[in-house]
N, C-alpha and C positions, 0 to 999 in steps of 0.2 A: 365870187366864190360859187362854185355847181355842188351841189350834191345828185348824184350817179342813182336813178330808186328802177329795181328790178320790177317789180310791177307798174303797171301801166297804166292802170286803174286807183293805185294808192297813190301813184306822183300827180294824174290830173286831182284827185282830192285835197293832197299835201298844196299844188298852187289853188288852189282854192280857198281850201280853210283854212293852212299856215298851219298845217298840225298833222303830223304823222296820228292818225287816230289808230292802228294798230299795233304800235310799238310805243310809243310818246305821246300817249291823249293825254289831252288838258295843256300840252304846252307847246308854246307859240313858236313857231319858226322865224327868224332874223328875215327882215325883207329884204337883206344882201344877199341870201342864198336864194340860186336860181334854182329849181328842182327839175332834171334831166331827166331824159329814159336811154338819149343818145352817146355813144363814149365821143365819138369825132366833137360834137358839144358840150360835154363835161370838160374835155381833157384841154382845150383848146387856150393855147396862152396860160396855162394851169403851170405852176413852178412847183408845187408840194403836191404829190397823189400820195391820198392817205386811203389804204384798203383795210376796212370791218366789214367784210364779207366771212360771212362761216368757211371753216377751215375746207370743206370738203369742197369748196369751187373756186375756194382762190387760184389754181391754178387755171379752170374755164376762167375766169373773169381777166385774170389778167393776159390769156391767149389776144381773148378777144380785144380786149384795150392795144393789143400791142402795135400796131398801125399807126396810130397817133400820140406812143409815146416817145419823149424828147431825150437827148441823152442831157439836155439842162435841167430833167426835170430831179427832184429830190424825191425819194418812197419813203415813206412810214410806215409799215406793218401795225395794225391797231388788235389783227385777230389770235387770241387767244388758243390754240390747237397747235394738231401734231399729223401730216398728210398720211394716211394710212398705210399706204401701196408704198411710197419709197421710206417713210418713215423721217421727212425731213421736217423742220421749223418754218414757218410762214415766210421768213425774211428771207430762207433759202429757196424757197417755192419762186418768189416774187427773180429771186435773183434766176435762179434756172430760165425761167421762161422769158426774162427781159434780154437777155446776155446772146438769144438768138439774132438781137437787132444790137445790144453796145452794152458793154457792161455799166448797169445801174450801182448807183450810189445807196443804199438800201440801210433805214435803221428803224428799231422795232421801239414802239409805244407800250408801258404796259405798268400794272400798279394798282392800288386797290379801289375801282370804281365801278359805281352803278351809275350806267347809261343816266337815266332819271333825275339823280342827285346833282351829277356834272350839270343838265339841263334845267336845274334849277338854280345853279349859283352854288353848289354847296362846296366847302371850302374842299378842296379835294389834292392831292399831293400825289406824284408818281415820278416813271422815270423814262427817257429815253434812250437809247441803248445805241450805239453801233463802235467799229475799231477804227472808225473814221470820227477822229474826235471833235474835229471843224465841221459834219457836218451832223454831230449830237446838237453840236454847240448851237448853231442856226436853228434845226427845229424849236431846242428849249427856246429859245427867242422868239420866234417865232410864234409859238405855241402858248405862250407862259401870260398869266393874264393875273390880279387882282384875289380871280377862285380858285385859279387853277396851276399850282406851284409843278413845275420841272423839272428833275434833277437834272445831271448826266452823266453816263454811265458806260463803260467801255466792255462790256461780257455781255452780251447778247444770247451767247448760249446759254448762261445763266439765268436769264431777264425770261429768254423765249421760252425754257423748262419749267421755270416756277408757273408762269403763265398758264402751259397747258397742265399741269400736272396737278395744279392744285383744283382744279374743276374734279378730277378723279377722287379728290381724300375729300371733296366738298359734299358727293354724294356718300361716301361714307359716313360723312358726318349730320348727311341726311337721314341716313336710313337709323342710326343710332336715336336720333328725335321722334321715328315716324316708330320705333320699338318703344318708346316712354323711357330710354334710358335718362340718365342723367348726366349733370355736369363734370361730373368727373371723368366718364367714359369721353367725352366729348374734347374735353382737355386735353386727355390720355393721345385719341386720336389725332388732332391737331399736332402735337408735338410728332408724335411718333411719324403722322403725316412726311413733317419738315423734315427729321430725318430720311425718310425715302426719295425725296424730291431731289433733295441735298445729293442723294449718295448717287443716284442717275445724271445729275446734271454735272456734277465734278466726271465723272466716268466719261461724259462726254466733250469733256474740256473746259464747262465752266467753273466760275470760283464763289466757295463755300459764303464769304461776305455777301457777295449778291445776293443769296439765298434766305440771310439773315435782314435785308432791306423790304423795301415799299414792293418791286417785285415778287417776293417771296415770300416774307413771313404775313408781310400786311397785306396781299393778295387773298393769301391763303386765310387770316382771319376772317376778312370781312367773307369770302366765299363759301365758308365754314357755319358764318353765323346771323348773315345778315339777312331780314324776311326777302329780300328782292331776288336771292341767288338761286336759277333756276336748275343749276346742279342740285342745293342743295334740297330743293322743293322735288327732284327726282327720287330721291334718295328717301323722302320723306312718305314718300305715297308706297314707295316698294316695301316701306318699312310697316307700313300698314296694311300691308298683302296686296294690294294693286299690282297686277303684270305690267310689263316695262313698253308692251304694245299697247297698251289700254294708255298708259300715262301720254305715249309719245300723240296717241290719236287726239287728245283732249288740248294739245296746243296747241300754237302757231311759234313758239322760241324755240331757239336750237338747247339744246342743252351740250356745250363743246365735250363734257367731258363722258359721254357713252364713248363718242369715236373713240377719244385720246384713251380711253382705258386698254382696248385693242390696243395702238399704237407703243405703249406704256410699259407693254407687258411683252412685247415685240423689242423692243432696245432692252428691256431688262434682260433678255434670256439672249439678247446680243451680246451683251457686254459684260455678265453673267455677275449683276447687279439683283442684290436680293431686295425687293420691293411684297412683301407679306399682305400689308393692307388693299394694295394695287392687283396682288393675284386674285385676293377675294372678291372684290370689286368686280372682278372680269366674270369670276364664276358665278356672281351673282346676276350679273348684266346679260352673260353670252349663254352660260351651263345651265340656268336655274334652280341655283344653289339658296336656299332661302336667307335672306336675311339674317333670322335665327339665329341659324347653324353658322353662317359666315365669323359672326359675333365668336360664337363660340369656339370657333377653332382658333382664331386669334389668340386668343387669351389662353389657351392651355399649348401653346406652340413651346416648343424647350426653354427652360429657363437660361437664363444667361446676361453678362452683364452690358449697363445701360454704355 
């Protein structure tokens, strides 16, 4: 097994100390993973490529992979986004760019996890998606271990929407903790969230049950409330008056759901899908609309029924 590390400097330390210390400190790397920097030596004799590359280079990454991809091989899509420019799902990225050499077999990973937890053993449950149901079925086999439970799942659309969408209603429900609101607001948004997710991903072909699953609704909890989620750690510093360039300088993690709120609000005025919380979000992220006021237009928007 290769794991593929863009730095150069972090995979000579990861074969060293067996530990991604910038992403994964404190835990050990399996001494069956070889840790690569080359694609021609990741990919080589490789039957599963599985891409968790941030939304915005999956399509550089897998250009460059594409030499030494096999049409034996099987894709997993693991990333969570939405490509800004065409406005497509990761598994369609994967797929546009392979299809110039053979059309790829392609199904997307996704469900409610922290990086960290999975690498600790923590009992963890999610779902694998594609309309190729023999080859959901092989991943989850594949994939399915003791910690780490499988479904499978044939709406992709559905799976890949919850995925990137709920990083958007995640910093809302950031910036609602980083105001001192409380639980109820918090609740309030979560639901209301899943309605908006809901109403985009059906607009786009997926189906509402999905939405109400491990991609969807448990995505969207745990990214909503859980201390590791770095959406909603965004959302939390804006809520506290921090600007959104001051936040982004102070890390090294993506946070997927700034892109996907562009993205979000680009399909919504597509498909002329009303997404309320997802416009504020943008004006808070793109306009410099405060916090505050975001909150507050919400809540005094026309009445009407649930």
């Amino acid at each position: 097994m290769s794991l593929w590390v863009y730095e150069q400097d972090l995979a000579e330390r990861m074969r060293s100390a067996r530990e991604n210390d910038l992403y994964l400190p404190g835990l050990r790397l399996p001494d069956q993973i070889r840790i690569v920097t080359d694609f021609r030596e990741a990919l080589q004799s490789a039957e599963v490529v599985l891409s968790a590359t941030p939304s915005h280079v999956v399509r550089a990454v897998c250009s460059e992979m594409l030499s030494w991809l096999d049409p034996s091989m099987l894709f997993v899509s693991a990333t969570k986004g939405l490509e800004n420019n065409t406005l497509l799902r990761m598994s369609e990225v994967i797929r546009e760019v392979v299809s110039a050499r053979f059309a790829p077999r392609v199904a997307a990973l996704s469900g409610p996890t922290f990086a960290p937890e999975v690498a600790r053993g923590v009992p963890t449950a999610l779902v694998i998606s594609s309309t190729d149901a023999l080859l959901a079925e092989t991943i989850q086999l594949a994939f399915s271990s003791p910690t780490f439970r499988v479904y499978t799942n044939q709406d992709p659309v559905g799976v890949e929407m919850g995925a990137a969408l709920k990083n958007v209603i995640a910093i809302g429900a950031g910036v609602c903790r980083g105001l001192g609101l409380g639980s109820n607001t918090i609740a309030a948004l979560i639901t209301r969230g899943l309605v908006e997710i809901t109403r985009l991903a059906v607009a786009l072909g997926g189906r509402p049950a999905t939405l109400a699953g491990l991609a969807g609704l448990g995505d969207l909890v745990l990214t909503c409330t859980g201390e590791l989620s770095r959406n909603r750690m965004v959302g939390i510093e804006l809520g506290r008056g921090r600007k959104l360039a001051d936040i982004l300088a102070s890390t090294r993690m993506v946070a997927e759901g700034i892109r996907t709120t562009d993205a979000a609000v680009q399909l919504a005025r597509k498909y002329q899908v009303d997404l309320p919380i997802t416009e504020q979000m943008y004006r808070v992220l793109y306009q410099g609309l405060s916090p505050r006021e975001a909150i507050r237009e919400l809540m005094e928007r026309s009445l009407r029924g649930e």
